[in-house]
Structures are given as C-alpha cells and as structure tokens.
N, C-alpha and C positions, 0 to 999 in steps of 0.2 A: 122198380116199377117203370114200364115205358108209359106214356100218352100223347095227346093233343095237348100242343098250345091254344088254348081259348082266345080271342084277335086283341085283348087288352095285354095280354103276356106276350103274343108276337109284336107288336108294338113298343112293350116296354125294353126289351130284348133288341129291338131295331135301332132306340137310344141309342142303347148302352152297348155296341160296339161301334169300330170305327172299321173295319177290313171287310171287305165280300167280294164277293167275286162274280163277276155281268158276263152272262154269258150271251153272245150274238150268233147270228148266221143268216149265209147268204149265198144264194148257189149251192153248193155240194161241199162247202165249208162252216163247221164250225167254229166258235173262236174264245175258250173261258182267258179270264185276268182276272188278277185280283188287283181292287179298287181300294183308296180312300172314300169313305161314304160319310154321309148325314142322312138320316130320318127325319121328315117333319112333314104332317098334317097327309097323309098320302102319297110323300114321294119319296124317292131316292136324290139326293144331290150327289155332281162328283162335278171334277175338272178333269184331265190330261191337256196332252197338246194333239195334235190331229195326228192322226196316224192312222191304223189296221181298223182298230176300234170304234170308230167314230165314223168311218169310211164305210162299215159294215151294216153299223146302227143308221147313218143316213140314208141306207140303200132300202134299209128293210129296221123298222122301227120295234119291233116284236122282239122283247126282251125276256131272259130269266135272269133272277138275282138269287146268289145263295150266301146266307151267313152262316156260320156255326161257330160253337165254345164247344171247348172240351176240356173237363179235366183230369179225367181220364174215361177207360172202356164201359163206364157204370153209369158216369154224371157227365150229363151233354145237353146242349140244346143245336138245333139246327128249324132252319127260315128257309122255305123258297119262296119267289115273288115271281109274279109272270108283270107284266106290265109294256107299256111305250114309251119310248125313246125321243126327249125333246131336248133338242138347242137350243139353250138360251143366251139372248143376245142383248145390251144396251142394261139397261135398268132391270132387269130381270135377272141377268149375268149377274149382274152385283149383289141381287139380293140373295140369290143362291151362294153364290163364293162366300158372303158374310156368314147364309144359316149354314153352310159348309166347316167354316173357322170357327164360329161360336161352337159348334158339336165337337170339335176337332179338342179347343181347348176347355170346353166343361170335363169329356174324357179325359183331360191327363192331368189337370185339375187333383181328379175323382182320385187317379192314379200315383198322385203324388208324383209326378214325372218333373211336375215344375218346381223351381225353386220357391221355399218358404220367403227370400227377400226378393225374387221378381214384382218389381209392379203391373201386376198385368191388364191394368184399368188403362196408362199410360202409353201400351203397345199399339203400334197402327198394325196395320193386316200384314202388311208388309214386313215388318220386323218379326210379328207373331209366326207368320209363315216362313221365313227364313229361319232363324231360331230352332225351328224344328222341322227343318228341311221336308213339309209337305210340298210346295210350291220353288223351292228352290231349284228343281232340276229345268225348270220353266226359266226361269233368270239368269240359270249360269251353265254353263256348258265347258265339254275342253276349247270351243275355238272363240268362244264369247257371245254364244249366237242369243237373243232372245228368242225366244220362242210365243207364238201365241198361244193365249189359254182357250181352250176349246169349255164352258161350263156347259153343264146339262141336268136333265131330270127325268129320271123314270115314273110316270103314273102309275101309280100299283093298282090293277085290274084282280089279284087275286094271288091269295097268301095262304100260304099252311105252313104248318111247323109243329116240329113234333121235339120230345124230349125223353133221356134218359135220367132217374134221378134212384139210388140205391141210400138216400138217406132219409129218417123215418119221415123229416121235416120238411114242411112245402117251399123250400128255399132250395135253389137252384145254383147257388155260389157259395 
C-alpha cells in the first residue's frame, strides 16, 4: 500500500531522524547536501560553518528540505519541506544548537548508540558534540584552524510526505 502522511505522521517522522538533505539555489545553480537536523515546533535546526551553503541560502532564503527511511523497495517513508532560511545569531544560536544536541542525543539514545555507563546528564555540549563528532569538524581541522559555527533555521511554509508500507500493520518500522 502506498499513501499520504497525514501532518501528525510528517512530524512524528521529522523527530525521529537525524539526516536530510537542504536543497538551495541561486542564479542558474542548484545545490543539495545532506545535513544533521532537528525538528521542533515548525522548524528545521542545522549548523555548518559557512561556506557554498549558507552563501547561497543568504542570497536567496527559499528552501526545500527532504528526509526519507527506507528499508527496503516496499517499506519507506519520505518528507519534503519547502520553507525560509534564517541565521541565527546570539541567544538564539544557542538555543538552536542546544534543540539541535538534545535531538541529536534523544536519537542515539533511542538507538542504543550510546553507552549503557556514559553519564549523559553530566556531558556539557561540548563533550557531547565531540564524542560523536557532530561538531568536531568545526573544532579541529588538519592545520588547527577553528572554524565558526554558522547555526540556522528553516520555517516550514509547507510539507507533504508520502509512504510505502507492504506490511498488514499501520507501523512503519
């Protein structure tokens, strides 16, 4: 059976991954990447450090965002997002980067990724980021450079998402 995701299932779905992929453009270029994300209350959170991405999105704010699961050619789900592209700077950056890390680790959490004796009440951002090299490539480089962190937010203007599911049951994983 193929359908629609109803906006409570695109949502729930928008949780519970961590990878998508922002597509930009500007001039007679396109530009897809795949992102670290978070979901919350209408937006997309990410970071990078500036670059193609960010240069493209500042020029021209008009975004699409796509996530999908597969587990295989039968059972799938797939997310586009249209939305606008916001820099966030000061207290704002921070609260993003935080609803960013908290998503990052409830998923690996969910996924068993982390150890059963890590304390992960005790981890600051920084350790938590490092550890699982979201954020590290921002901190450490071959020449030692820091880099700045560029955060931002997509406003989702408008979502569809459709699904493949060949099992009798309304679960999707």
């Amino acid at each position: 059976m193929w359908g629609d995701l109803d906006k409570d299932q695109i949502d729930d779905f928008l949780k519970s991954e961590l990878i998508g992929r922002i597509g930009c453009f500007d001039d007679n270029r396109v530009f897809v990447v795949p992102v670290t994300y978070a979901y919350d209350n209408g937006y997309i959170y990410g970071h990078t450090k500036d670059g193609l991405k960010i240069q493209m999105m500042r020029k021209n704010p008009n975004v699409c965002f796509e996530v999908d699961w597969m587990k295989d050619m039968s059972n799938w789900k797939s997310v586009i997002l249209y939305g606008t592209f916001e820099e966030l700077k000061g207290d704002d950056a921070n609260k993003g980067l935080e609803i960013l890390m908290k998503s990052i680790r409830t998923s690996l959490d969910k996924k068993s990724l982390w150890s059963e004796t890590t304390d992960h009440d005790n981890l600051g951002l920084e350790n938590s980021a490092f550890l699982h090299s979201y954020l590290s490539p921002f901190l450490h480089s071959k020449n030692n450079e820091i880099f700045e962190i560029v955060v931002y937010r997509i406003k989702v203007s408008e979502a569809t998402g459709k699904f493949g599911d060949n099992t009798k049951s309304n679960s999707y994983y």
